[in-house]
C-alpha positions in Angstrom: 0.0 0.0 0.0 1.1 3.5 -0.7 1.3 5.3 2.8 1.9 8.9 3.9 2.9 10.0 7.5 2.3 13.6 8.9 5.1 13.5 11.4 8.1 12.0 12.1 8.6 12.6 15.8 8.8 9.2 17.7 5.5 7.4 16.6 5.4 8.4 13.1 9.2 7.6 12.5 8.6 4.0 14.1 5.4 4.0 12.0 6.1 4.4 9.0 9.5 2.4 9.2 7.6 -0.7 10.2 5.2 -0.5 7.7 8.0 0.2 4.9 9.3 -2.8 6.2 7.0 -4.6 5.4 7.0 -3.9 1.6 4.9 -0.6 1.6 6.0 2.6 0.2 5.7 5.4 3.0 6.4 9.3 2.7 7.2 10.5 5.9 6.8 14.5 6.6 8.1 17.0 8.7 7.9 20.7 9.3 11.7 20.7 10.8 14.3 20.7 7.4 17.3 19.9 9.3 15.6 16.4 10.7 14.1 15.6 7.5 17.7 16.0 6.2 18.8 14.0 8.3 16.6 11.6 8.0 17.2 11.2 4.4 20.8 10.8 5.0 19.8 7.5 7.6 20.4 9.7 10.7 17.6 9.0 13.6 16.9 12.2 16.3 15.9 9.5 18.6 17.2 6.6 20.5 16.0 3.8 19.9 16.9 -0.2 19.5 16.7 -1.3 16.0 15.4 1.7 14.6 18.5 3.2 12.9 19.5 0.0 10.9 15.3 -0.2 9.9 15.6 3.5 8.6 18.6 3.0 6.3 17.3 -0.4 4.8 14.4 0.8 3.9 15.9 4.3 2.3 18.3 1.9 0.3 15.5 0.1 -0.9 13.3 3.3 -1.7 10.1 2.1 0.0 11.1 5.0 2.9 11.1 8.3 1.5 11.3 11.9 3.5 10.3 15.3 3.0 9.2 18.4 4.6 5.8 18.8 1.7 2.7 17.1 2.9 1.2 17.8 -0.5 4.1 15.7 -1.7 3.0 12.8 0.9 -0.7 13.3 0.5 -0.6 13.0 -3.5 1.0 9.8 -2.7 0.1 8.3 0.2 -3.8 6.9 -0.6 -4.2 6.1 3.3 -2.9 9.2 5.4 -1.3 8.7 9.2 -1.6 11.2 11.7 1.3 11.2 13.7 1.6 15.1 15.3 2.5 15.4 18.6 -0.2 16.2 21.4 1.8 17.4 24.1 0.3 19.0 27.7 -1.2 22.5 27.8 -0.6 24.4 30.4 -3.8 23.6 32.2 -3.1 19.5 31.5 -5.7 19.2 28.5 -4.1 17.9 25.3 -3.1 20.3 23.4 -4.3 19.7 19.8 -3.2 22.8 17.8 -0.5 21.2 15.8 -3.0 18.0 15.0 -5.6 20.5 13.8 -2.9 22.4 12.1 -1.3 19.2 10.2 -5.4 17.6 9.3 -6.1 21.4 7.7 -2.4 21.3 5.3 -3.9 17.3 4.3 -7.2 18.5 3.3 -5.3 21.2 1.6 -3.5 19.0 -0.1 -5.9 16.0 -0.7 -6.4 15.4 -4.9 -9.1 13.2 -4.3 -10.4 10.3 -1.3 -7.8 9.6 1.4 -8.3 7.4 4.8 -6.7 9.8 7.3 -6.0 7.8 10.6 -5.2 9.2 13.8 -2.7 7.9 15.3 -1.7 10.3 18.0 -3.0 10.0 21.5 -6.3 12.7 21.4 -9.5 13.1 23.6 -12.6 11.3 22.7 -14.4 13.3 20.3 -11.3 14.2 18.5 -12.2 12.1 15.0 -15.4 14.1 14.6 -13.3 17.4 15.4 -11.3 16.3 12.5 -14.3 15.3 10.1 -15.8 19.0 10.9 -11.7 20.5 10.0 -11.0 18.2 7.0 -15.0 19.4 5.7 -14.1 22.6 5.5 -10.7 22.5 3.9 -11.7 20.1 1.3 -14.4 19.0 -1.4 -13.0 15.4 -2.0 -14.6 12.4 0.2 -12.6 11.2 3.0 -13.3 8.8 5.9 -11.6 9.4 9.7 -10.1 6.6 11.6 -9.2 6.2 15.2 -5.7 3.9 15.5 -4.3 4.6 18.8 -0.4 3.5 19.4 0.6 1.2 22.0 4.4 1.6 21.7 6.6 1.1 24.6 9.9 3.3 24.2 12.9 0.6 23.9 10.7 -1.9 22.5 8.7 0.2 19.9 9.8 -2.1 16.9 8.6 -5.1 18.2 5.5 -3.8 19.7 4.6 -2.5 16.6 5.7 -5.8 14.3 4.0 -8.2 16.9 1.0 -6.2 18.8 -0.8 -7.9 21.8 -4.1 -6.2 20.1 -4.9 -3.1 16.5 -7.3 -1.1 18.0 -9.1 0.4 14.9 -11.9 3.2 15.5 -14.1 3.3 12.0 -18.5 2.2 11.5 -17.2 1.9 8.0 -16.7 -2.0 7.1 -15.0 -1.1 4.0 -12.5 1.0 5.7 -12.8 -1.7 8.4 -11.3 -4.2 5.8 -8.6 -1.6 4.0 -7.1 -1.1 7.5 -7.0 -4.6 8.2 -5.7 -5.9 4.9 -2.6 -3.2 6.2 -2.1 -4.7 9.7 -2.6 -8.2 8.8 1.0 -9.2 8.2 1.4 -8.0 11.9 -1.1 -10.1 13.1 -0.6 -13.4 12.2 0.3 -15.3 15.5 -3.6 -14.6 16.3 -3.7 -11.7 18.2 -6.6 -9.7 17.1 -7.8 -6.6 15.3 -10.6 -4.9 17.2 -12.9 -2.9 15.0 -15.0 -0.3 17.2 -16.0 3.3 16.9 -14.2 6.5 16.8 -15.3 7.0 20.6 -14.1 3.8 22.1 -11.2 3.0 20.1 -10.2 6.7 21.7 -10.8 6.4 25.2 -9.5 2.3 24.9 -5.7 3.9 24.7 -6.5 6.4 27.9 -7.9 3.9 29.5 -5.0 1.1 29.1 -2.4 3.8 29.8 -4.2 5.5 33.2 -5.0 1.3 34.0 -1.3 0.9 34.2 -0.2 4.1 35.6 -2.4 3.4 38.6 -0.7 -0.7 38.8 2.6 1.2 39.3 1.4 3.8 42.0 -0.9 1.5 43.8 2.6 -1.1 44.3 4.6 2.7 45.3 1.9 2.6 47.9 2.3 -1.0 48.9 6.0 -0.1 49.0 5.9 2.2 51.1 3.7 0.6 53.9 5.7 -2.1 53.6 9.0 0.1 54.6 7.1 1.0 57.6 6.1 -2.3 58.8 8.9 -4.0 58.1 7.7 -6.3 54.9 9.7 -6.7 52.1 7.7 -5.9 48.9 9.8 -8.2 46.1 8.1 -10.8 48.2 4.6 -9.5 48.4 4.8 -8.3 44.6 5.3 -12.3 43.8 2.6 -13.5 46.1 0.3 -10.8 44.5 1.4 -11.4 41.0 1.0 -15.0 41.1 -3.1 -14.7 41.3 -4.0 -15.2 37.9 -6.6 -12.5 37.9 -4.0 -9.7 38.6 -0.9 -10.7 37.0 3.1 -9.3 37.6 3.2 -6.7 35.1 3.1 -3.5 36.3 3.8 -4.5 39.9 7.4 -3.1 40.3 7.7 -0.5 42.6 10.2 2.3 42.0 10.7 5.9 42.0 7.8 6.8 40.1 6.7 7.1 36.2 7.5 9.2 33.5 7.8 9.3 30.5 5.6 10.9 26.8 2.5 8.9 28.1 1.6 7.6 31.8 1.4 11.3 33.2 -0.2 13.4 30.4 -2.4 11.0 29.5 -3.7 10.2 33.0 -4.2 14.1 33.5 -5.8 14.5 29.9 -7.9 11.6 30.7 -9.2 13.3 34.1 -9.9 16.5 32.1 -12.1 14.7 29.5 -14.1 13.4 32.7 -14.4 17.1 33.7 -15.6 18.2 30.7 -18.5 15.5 30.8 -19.0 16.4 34.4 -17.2 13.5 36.0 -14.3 13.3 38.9 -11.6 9.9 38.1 -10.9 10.1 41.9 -8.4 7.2 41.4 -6.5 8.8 38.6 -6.1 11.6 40.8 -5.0 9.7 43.7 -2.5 8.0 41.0 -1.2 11.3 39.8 -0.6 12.7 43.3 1.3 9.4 44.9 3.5 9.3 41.9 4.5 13.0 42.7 5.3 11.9 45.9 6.9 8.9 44.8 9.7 10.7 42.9 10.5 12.2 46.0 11.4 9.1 48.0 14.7 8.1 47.0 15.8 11.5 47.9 13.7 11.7 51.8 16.3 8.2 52.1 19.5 9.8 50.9 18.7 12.6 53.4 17.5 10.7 56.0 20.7 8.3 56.2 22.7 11.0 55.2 21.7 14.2 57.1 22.9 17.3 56.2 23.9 17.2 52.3 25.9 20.2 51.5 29.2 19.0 50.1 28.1 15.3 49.9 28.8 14.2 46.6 26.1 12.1 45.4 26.5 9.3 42.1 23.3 9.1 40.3 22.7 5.8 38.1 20.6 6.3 35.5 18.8 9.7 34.1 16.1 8.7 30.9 12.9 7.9 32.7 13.4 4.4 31.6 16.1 1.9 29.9 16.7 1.4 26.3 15.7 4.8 25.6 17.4 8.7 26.2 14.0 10.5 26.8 13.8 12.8 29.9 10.7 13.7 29.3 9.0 13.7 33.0 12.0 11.2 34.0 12.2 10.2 38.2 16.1 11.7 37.8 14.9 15.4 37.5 13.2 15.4 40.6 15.4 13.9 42.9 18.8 15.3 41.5 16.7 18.9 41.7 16.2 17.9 45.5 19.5 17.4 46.1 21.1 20.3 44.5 18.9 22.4 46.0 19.9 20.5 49.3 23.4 21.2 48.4 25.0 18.2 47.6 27.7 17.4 44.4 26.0 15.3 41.7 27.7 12.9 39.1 25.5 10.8 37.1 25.9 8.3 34.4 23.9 6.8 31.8 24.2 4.8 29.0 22.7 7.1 26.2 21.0 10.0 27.9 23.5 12.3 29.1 22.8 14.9 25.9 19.4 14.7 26.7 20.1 15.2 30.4 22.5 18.1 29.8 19.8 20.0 28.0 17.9 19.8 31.7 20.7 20.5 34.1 23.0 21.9 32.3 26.2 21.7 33.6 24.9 21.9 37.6 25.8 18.4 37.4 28.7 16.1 36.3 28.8 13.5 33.6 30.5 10.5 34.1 31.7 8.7 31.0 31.6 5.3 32.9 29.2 3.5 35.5 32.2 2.9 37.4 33.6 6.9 37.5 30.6 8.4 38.7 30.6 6.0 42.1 34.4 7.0 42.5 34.4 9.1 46.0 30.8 9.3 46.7 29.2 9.9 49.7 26.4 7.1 48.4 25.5 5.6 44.8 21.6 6.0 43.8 20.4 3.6 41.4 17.5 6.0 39.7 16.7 3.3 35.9 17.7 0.3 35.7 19.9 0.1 32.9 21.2 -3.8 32.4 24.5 -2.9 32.7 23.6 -2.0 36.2 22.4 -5.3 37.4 25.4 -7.1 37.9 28.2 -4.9 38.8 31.2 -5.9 40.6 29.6 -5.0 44.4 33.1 -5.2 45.9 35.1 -2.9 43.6 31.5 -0.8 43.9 32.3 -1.0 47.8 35.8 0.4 47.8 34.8 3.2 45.1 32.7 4.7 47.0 33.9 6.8 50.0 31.1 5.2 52.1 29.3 1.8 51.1 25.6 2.9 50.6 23.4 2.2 47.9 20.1 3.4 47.4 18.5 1.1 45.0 15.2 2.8 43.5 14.5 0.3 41.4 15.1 -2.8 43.6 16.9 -4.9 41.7 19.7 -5.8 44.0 19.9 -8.7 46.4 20.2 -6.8 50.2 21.2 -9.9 51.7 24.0 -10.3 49.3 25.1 -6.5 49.2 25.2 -6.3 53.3 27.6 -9.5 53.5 29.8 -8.1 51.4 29.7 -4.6 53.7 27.3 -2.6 51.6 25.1 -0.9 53.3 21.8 -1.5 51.4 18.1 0.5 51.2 15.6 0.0 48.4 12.2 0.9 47.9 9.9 -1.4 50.1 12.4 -3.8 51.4 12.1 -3.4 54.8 14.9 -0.6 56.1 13.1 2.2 57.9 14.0 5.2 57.3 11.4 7.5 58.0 10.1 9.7 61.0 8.6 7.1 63.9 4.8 7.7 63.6 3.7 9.9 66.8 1.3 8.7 69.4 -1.8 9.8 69.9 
C-alpha cells in the first residue's frame, strides 16, 4: 500500500518504518528541514533499538522516502497517518493545535479520497473534530479513523511488528477491511484486530495507559507501607502477582513514572471526565502518589545521610526508563533537583541519555563517562533506571569506590542480603529498612 505519514517525531518515525518494512511505500513528513535531512541521510533524532538500521534499509531500498511537503505525501500516500504530537497544555488538556494544524495542510493538499488515521493519543471526540476541520478544507470524500499507538519506548519495533491487540476506530466496514488488509501481516500469531467506533477506540488507549499508571502507583503505595512495617515488597509483589486475575506486570515498585504517556495521558484523561461532568478520583489519587513517589529516594538519601551540603552524590541512571534517552517527565529530575537544592555534588551516568540530560541541568551536574567513574568518591550511589548494565556490577570494587558503602537502590533490583555481607550498606524501595520519622502517638 502507498502510505503517507504527517510527522516524524517518535511514533510516526517508528510507523512508518515498520510499515515500509514490510513492503509498503511510506512518505514520511516534517515541518523541521534539518531532521528531514537527516533523516534522508539515515540519521535517527531519537534513541532507539533497532530503529536506525530499519531506517537505512528501507531508504536503500526506496520504499522510505522523507520530505518536509505534505502535499508531496498526500498525493502519494492513498491512506494518510496522523502522527503530530499532542503534548500537555498548560492547564493538563491535550493540546491539539498542531494535529488541527497538520489535518487542515492534508485536506489542503488531498487530490481526491484519502483514509486519514489518527494515530496520536487525542481526547474522545477528537475524530469528529477532525471530520468537521477536514469538511471545511476540502471537497474530495474522506473517511476518519481512530488507530491509537501502543508503543513502549525501547521496544517500539517489536510492539509494533507483533501487537498484543490493532485497535481500529471506524463504522465503516469497507475501511474496516482496507485497515485490516494493512495490519494483517502483523497479526498473524492470532492476536486480534478490534474494530469499534471512533469514541471507544479513543478512550480504549487512555484507559490502558491510566489502567497501568495506577498498577505502578498502587505497588509505590504498597512499598511504602511495607518500609514502615517491616515487609519486604519483592516478596509481596510475587505472592500478589501469582493470582491469575492480577498478573506481575506492572507490579514493580520504584521511584515513580515518567515518560511521553503515563502522566499526560492520565491528566488529559481526568480532564475529559471534567468536561462531561465527571471526577476519576483514582486517577487523581494515581497522579498525586507518583509525585510523591519521585521524591522518595531523595527523603532516604537525606535521612541516612543528614545534612547534604558538600556530599557528593553518584546518580545511576537519568532517561525515565532503559533502552531509551527521553527525559521527558524522567524520576532523575526530581530527585537530582532535591538534592542540588539541598546542596549536595551530583555525578550521574547513563548509558545514552546524558545529551538529553544536559539539556535539563546543564552543567549543575557532572557527567560520568563510565558506571564505574561516577561511584568513584561518593558519599552514596543511587540507582535512579535500571539500565542492564547496572544489574550485575562488581559490588566489591562498587564498595571500595565509594567513600562510604551505601546504595540506594530505587529500582530494587539488588539482592540486600548479598550486598550487606559483602559490607554494603543497602536501602531500596519497600524492602524493609526504615527510614522514616517514627509515627507519633496519639
Amino acid at each position: 500500500m502507498r502510505i503517507a505519514v504527517i510527522g516524524a517525531g517518535y511514533v510516526g518515525l517508528v510507523t512508518g518504518t515498520c510499515f515500509a518494512d514490510n513492503g509498503n511505500d511510506v512518505w514520511c513528513v516534517d515541518i523541521d528541514a534539518d531532521k528531514v535531512a537527516r533523516l534522508q541521510r539515515g540519521e535517527i533524532p531519537i534513541y532507539e533499538p533497532g530503529l536506525e538500521e530499519m531506517v537505512k534499509r528501507n531508504l536503500r531500498y526506496e520504499r522510505l522516502h522523507f520530505t518536509t511537503d505534505v502535499a508531496e505525501a498526500v498525493a502519494n500516500g492513498r491512506i494518510v497517518f496522523l502522527c503530530v504530537g499532542t503534548p500537555p497544555a498548560d492547564d493538563g488538556r491535550s493540546d491539539l493545535s498542531y494535529l488541527f494544524r497538520a489535518v487542515e495542510d492534508v485536506g489542503r493538499a488531498m487530490p481526491e479520497h484519502r483514509v486519514v488515521v489518527i494515530k496520536s493519543t487525542v481526547p474522545v471526540g477528537t475524530a469528529q473534530r477532525v471530520r468537521e476541520v477536514l469538511a471545511g478544507v476540502t471537497e474530495h470524500e474522506f473517511d476518519v479513523v481512530s488507530n491509537p499507538e501502543f508503543l513502549k519506548e525501547g521496544a517500539a519495533i517489536d510492539d509494533f511488528l507483533k501487537p498484543d491487540r490493532v485497535v481500529i476506530g471506524t463504522d465503516d466496514a469497507r475501511v474496516a477491511t482496507i485497515m485490516k488488509e494493512l495490519y494483517d501481516p502483523f497479526v498473524r500469531t492470532g492476536h486480534p484486530i478490534l474494530v469499534m467506533d471512533n469514541a471507544s477506540a479513543e478512550l480504549t488507549k487512555y484507559g490502558a495507559n491510566a489502567l497501568l499508571a495506577t498498577r505502578i502507583s498502587f505497588m509505590n503505595e504498597l512499598a511504602n507501607l511495607a518500609d514502615r512495617v517491616g515487609a519486604d515488597i519483592s516478596l509481596v509483589r510475587k505472592g500478589m502477582g501469582s493470582d491469575a486475575r492480577i498478573g506481575h506486570s506492572f507490579l514493580f515498585p520504584g521511584v515513580g513514572f515518567g515518560g511521553s504517556c503515563f502522566p499526560k495521558d492520565v491528566d488529559a484523561l481526568g480532564h475529559v471526565a471534567q468536561d462531561h461532568g465527571l471526577r476519576l478520583r483514582l486517577l487523581e489519587a494515581t497522579n498525586a502518589v507518583n509525585r510523591d513517589q519521585k521524591r522518595v529516594l531523595y527523603e532516604k538519601i537525606r535521612a541516612r545521610l543528614g545534612d547534604l551540603r558538600g556530599k557528593r552524590i553518584a546518580v545511576w541512571g537519568l532517561a525515565f526508563k532503559p533502552r531509551t534517552d527521553d527525559m521527558r517527565e524522567a524520576p532523575s529530575i526530581t530527585i537530582i533537583e532535591h538534592l542540588l537544592a539541598d546542596g549536595a555534588e551530583v555525578v550521574a551516568y547513563d548509558p545514552v541519555a546524558t545529551d538529553s540530560a544536559r539539556a535539563v541541568f546543564g552543567e549543575r551536574i557532572r557527567y560520568a563517562q563510565r558506571a564505574k567513574d561516577a561511584a568513584r568518591g561518593a558519599d552514596c550511589l543511587a540507582v535512579v533506571t535500571e539500565w542492564n548494565e547496572f544489574r550485575r556490577p562488581d559490588f566489591e570494587e562498587l564498595r571500595d569506590l565509594l567513600a562510604q558503602p551505601l546504595v540506594f537502590d530505587g529500582r530494587n533490583i539488588y539482592d540486600p542480603i548479598h550486598l550487606e555481607r559483602l559490607g554494603i550498606e543497602y536501602y531500596g524501595i519497600g524492602r524493609g529498612r526504615r527510614l522514616h520519622p517514627a509515627p507519633q502517638q496519639a
